[in-house]
mmCIF file of the C-alpha atoms, coordinates in Angstrom:
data_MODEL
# 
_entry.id   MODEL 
# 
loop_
_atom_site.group_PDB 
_atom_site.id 
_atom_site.type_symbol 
_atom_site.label_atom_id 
_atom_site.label_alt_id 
_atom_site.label_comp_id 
_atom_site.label_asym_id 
_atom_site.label_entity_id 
_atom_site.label_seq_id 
_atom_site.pdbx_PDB_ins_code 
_atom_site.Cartn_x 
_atom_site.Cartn_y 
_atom_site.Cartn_z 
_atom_site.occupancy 
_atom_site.B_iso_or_equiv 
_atom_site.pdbx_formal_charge 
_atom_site.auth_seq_id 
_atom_site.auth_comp_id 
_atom_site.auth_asym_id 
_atom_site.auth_atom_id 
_atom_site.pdbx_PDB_model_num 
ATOM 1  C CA . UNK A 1 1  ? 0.000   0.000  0.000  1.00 0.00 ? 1  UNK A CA 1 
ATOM 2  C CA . UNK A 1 2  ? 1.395   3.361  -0.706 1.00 0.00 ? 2  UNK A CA 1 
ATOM 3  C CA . UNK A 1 3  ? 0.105   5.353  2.089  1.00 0.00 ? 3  UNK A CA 1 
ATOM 4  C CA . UNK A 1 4  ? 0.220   1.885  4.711  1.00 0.00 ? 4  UNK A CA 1 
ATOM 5  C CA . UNK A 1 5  ? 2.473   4.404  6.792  1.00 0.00 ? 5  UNK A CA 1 
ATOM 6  C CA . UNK A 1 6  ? 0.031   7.171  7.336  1.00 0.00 ? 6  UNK A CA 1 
ATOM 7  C CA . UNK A 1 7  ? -2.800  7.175  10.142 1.00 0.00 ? 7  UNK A CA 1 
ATOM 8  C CA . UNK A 1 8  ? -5.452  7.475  7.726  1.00 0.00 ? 8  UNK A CA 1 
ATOM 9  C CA . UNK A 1 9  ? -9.361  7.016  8.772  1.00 0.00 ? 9  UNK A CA 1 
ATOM 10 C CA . UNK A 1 10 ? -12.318 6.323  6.808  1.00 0.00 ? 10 UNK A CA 1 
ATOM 11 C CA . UNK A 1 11 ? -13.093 9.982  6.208  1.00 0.00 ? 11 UNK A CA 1 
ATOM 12 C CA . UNK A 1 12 ? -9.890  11.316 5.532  1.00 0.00 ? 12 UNK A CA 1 
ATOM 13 C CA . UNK A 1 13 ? -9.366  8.251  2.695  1.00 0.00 ? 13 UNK A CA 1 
ATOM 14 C CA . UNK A 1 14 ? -12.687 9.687  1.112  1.00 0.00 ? 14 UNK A CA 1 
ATOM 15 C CA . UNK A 1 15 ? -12.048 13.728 1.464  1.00 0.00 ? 15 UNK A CA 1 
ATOM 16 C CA . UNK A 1 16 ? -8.466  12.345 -0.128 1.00 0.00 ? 16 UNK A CA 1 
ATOM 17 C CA . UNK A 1 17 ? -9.530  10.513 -3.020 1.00 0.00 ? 17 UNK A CA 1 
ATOM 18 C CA . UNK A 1 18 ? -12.479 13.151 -3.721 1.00 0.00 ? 18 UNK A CA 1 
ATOM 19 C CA . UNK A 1 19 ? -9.726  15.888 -3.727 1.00 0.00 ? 19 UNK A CA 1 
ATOM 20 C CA . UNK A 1 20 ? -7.663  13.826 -5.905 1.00 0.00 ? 20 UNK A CA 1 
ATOM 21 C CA . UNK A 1 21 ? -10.086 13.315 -8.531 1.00 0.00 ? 21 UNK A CA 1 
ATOM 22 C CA . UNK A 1 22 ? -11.749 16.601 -8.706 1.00 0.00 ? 22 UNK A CA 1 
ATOM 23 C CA . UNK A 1 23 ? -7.978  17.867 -8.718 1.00 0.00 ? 23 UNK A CA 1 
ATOM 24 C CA . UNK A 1 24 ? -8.411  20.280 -6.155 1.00 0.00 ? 24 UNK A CA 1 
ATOM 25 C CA . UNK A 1 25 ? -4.596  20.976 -4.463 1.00 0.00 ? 25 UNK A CA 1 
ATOM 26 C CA . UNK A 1 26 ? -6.003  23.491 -1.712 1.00 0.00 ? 26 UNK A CA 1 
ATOM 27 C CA . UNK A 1 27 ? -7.764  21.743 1.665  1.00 0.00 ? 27 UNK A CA 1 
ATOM 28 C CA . UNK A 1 28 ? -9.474  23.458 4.160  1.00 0.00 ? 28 UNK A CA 1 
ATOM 29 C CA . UNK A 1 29 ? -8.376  21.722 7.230  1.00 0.00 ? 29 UNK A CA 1 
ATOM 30 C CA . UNK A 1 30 ? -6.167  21.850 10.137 1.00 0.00 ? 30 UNK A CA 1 
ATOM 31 C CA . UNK A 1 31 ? -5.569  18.085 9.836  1.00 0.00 ? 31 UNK A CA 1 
ATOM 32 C CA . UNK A 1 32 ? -2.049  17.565 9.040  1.00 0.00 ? 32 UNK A CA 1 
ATOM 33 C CA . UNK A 1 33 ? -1.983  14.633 7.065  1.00 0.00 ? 33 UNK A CA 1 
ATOM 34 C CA . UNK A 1 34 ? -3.507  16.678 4.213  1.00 0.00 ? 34 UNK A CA 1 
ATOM 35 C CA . UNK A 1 35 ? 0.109   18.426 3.631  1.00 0.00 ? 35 UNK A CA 1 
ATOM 36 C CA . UNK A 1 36 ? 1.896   15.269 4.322  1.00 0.00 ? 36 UNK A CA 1 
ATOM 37 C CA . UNK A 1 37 ? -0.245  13.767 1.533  1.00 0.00 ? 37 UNK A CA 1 
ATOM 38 C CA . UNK A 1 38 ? 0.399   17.097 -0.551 1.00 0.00 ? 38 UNK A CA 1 
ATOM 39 C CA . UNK A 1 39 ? -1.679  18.914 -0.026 1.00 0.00 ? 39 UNK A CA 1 
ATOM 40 C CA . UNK A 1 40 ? -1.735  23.160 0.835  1.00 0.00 ? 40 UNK A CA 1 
ATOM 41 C CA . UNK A 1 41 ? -3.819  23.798 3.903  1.00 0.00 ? 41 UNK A CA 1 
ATOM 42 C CA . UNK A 1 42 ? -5.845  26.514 4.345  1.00 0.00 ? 42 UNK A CA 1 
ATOM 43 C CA . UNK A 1 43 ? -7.090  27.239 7.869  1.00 0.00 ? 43 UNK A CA 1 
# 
């Protein structure tokens, strides 16, 4: 698995993969797993 290291839940897989396909790079979140993933937080 490529992400087998992170502490990933249900909801953050799906918020993940939606981001991913809709190919949105900005998350509005103070989780950070988003940026480790990537992703630019926006808070």
């Amino acid at each position: 698995m490529k992400y087998a290291d992170k502490n990933l839940c249900f909801t953050d897989c799906s918020s993940v993969a939606t981001l991913w396909q809709r190919a949105i790079a900005n998350a509005f979140t103070v989780d950070y797993r988003f940026r480790q993933l990537g992703f630019v937080m926006r808070a």
